[in-house]
N, C-alpha and C positions, 0 to 999 in steps of 0.2 A: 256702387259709387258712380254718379253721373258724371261727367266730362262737361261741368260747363262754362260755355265759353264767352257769355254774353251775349249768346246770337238766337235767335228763334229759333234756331232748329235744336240747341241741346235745351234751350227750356221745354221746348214741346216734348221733347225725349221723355226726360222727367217726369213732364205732366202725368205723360201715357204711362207710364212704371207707376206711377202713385194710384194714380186710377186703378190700376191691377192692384192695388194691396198691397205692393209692394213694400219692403224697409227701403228706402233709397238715403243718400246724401248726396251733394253735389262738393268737389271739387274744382276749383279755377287754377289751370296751369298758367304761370308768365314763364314764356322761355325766351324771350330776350328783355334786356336792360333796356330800359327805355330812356337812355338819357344821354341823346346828343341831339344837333341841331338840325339834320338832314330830313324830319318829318316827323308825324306825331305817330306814333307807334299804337297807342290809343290806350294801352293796357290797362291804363287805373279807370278809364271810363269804361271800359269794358269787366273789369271787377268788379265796379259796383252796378251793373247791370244786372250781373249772375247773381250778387249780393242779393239783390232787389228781387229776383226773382226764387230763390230759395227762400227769402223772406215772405214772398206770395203763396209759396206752398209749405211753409211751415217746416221745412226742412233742414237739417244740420250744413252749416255752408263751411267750408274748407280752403284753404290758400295755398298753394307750394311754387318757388322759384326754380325752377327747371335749367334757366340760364348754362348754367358750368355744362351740364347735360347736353344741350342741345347747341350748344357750341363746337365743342369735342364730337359728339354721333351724328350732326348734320353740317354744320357750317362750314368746319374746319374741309370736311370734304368736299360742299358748296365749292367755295374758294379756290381749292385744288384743279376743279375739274375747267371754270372760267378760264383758269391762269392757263391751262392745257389746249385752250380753246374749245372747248365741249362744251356743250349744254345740258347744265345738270337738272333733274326735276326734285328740289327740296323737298316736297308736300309727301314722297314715297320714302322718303327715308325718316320725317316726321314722325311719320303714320308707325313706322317699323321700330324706331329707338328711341319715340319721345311717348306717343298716345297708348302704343300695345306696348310696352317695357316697361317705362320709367314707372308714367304712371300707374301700369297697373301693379307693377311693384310697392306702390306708394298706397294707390288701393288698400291692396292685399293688409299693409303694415298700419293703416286705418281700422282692420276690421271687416273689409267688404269679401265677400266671393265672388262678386262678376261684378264687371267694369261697362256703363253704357256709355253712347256716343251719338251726338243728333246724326251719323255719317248716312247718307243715302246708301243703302243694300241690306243683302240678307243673307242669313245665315242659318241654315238647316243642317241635320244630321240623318246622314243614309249610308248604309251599305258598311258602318262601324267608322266612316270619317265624319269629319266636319266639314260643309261646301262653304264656301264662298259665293253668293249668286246677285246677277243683277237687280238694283232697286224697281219699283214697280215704275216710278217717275224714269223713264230713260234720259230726261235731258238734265235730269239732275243727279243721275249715277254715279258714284264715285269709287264704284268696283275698279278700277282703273290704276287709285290710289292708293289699292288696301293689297295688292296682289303682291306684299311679299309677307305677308300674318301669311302663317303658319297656324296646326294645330291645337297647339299650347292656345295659344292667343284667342282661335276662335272660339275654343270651349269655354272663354271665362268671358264673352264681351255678348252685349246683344244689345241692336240696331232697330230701338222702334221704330224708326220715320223709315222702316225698307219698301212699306207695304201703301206706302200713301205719297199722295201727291203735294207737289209744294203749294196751292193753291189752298189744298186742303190744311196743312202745317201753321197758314198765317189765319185761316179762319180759327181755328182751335186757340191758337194765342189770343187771339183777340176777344172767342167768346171767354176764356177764361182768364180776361185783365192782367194779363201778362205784362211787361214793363217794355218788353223787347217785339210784341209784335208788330210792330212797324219799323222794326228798326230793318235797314238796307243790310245787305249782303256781304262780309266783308270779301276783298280781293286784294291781287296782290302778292308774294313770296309769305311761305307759313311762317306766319310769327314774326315777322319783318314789318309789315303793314303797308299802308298806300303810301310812299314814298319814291322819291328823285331815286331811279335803281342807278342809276349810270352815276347820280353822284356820290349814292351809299355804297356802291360796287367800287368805285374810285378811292375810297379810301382803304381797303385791303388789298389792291392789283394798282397800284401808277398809271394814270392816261399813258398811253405811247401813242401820239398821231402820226397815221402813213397813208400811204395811198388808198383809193381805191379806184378797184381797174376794170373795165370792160372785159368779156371773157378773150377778145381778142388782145389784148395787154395796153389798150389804149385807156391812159387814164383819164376819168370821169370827178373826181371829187377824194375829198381828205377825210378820214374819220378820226376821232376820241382815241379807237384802240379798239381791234378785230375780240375783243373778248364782248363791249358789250352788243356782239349784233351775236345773230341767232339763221341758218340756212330755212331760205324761204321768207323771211323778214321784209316786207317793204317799206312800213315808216320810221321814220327817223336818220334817212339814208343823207337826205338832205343833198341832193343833186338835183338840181334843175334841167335849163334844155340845153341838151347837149349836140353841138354843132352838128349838123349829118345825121342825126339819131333822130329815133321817132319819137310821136310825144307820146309815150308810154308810159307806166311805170317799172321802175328798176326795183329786182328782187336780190337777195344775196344769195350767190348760188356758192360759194366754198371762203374758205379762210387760209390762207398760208398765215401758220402762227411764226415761223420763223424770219418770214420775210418780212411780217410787219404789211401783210397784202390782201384787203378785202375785193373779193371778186363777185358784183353784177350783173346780170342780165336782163331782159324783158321778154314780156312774154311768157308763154310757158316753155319755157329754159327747159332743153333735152338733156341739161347739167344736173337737173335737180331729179329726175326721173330714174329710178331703182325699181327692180324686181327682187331683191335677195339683198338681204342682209345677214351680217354675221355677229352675234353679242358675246357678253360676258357670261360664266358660268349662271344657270338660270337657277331660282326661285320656285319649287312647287308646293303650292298651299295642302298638295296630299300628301308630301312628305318624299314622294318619285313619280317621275311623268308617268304618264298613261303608257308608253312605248317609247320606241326607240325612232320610230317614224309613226307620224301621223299626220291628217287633213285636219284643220280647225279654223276659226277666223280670229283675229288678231288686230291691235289698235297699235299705232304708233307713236301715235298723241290721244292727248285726254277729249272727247267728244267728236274721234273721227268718227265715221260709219264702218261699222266691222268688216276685215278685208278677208277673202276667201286666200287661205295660203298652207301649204306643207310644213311641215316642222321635221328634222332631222338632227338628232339628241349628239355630239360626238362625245364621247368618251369622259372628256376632263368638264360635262355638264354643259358647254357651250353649244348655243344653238345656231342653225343656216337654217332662214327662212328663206321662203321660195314664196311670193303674189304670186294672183295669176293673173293680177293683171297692174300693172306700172305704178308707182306711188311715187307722190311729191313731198320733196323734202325731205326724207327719212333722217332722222338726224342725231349723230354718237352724241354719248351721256342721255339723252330720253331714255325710257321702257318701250321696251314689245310689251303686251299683255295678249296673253292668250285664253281663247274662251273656245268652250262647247255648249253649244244654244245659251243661256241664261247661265252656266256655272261659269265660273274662273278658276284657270287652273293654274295660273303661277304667270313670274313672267321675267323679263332679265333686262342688262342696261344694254343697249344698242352700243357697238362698238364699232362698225365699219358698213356699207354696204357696196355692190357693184355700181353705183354712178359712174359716168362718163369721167375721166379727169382731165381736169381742161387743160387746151394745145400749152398754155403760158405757163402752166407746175408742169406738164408733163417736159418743156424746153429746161428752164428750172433743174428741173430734176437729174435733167441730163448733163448739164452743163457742171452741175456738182457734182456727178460721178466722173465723170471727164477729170476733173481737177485733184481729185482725188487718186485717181489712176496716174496723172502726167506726176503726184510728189512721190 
């Protein structure tokens, strides 16, 4: 059962399974309702794309609403993590309780034994596991996104676009009259689509507008509400030139969610700079990490350049990474993903790192412990 989605890459998927001989069907997930007025979600043109394109190859086409699914296993927790002030990455928990779960449960109850997907990577079997390994295309990789499948999941899914290039993906569509090979790229929040985030986010979180402050506590400008900004962010800050100040660009270097307080800087901000961070219980795609210490390289966002860092396992599965050399923005609710050469081996949600904490929360900080001690 193919995963398609309306896009060139799960048609190509298909294609290349047909060509082998394969039995295939294509399935098209909707997991969100598309019916309000914040932007076009796209989902009925993108049904009858996949429609059109199972119609091209002669193959059994399939429907299922995911919604209630993908409400509950990704949103509901989206949502959460905003309200908290963290930045969550949707596309990883998708991947985990809507494309390797739901569907391949839906799959399965169709009849199929393995589940494809246009996803960029690859997947081999060595040594009595299942890898997880980088796509051949690195700028189109999305090992990144896939790194909480587990076993279960890899032994039933297989990713024919791991081996080929996207340049190569759109010529194949197109030699074979595909309906989708020129269609663009979607982007965007999974399943959400290209829409107003700040005003589709505004309707499950309340604008609160407050300040925002210079890291010395002088204020610079007013925001919507410290959830929709992100550390390291520079547009949409919406400050101009500020008295005395250079004419730089301003980045977000922290958020006080309590205060209602987004905090600024320019430059390369020594606020946004970490060597060590610390997460949530971690994710191994072998089932247990390789050790309890090890060296490996590690992403913190989706399309850094791999960072050389230590891994140190504690007890209750939570990880202290250690660079070795400075990183910008490391930022809680993201993934670490951890790699050795071309495998993935699992990876967890960033929960805190050593950054600087600025002189204004560290005053802050103070002054509310004070106040607490004098009642």
């Amino acid at each position: 059962m193919v995963g398609v989605s309306g896009g060139v890459d799960s048609s190509v998927a298909a294609l290349l399974l047909q060509r082998e001989g394969r039995s295939i069907a294509g399935l098209f997930m909707q997991n969100w309702n598309d019916d309000d007025e914040f932007g076009d979600c796209r989902a009925e043109d993108d049904r009858r794309d996949a429609l059109g394109v199972c119609g091209r190859l002669g193959i059994p086409f399939h429907a299922r609403n995911f919604a209630k699914q993908y409400w509950s296993g990704v949103f509901a927790h989206f949502v959460a993590e905003y309200r908290a002030g963290r930045t969550p990455n949707p596309d990883v928990l998708c991947n985990r309780e809507i494309k390797f779960r739901t569907f391949l449960d839906e799959a399965r109850a169709l009849g199929a034994g393995r589940i494809a997907t246009g996803h960029y990577a690859r997947i081999d079997y060595r040594d009595g596991r299942w890898r997880l390994l980088r796509a051949v295309d690195t700028g189109k990789d999305q090992s990144y996104f896939l790194h909480q499948l587990g076993q279960e999941a890899l032994s039933s899914t297989l990713f024919p676009l791991g081996a080929l290039l996207k340049a190569q993906v759109r010529r194949l569509a197109a030699d074979a009259g595909l309906p989708t090979a020129a269609k663009k790229d979607s982007t965007g929040i999974c399943f959400i689509g290209e829409r107003d985030f700040r005003a589709f986010l505004g309707r499950y979180i309340p604008a609160q507008p407050g300040e925002i402050r210079a890291v010395d506590g002088t204020r610079v400008g007013t925001h919507a509400g410290v959830f929709f900004h992100t550390l390291g962010q520079r547009e949409g800050l919406g400050i101009g030139g500020v008295r005395g100040r250079a004419a730089a660009p301003w980045f977000v270097v922290a958020k006080d969610v309590a205060a209602n307080i987004l905090y600024v800087d320019q430059g390369d901000s020594p606020w946004l700079r970490s060597r060590r961070l610390g997460s949530e219980p971690a994710h191994w795609i072998a089932g247990s990490p390789p050790a309890r210490g090890f060296a490996c390289l590690a992403q913190v966002r989706y399309r850094q350049a791999p960072q050389e860092c230590t891994v140190e396992v504690d007890g209750d599965g939570r990880l202290d990474v250690r660079f070795a050399a400075p990183q910008r923005a490391v930022t809680p609710g993201q993934s670490v993903v951890l790699y050795v050469g071309e495998e993935c081996l699992g990876g967890a949600v960033i929960e805190s790192t050593d950054a600087p904490p600025l002189p204004a929360q560290v005053d802050r900080a103070h002054a509310l412990r004070t106040q607490g001690e004098d009642r």
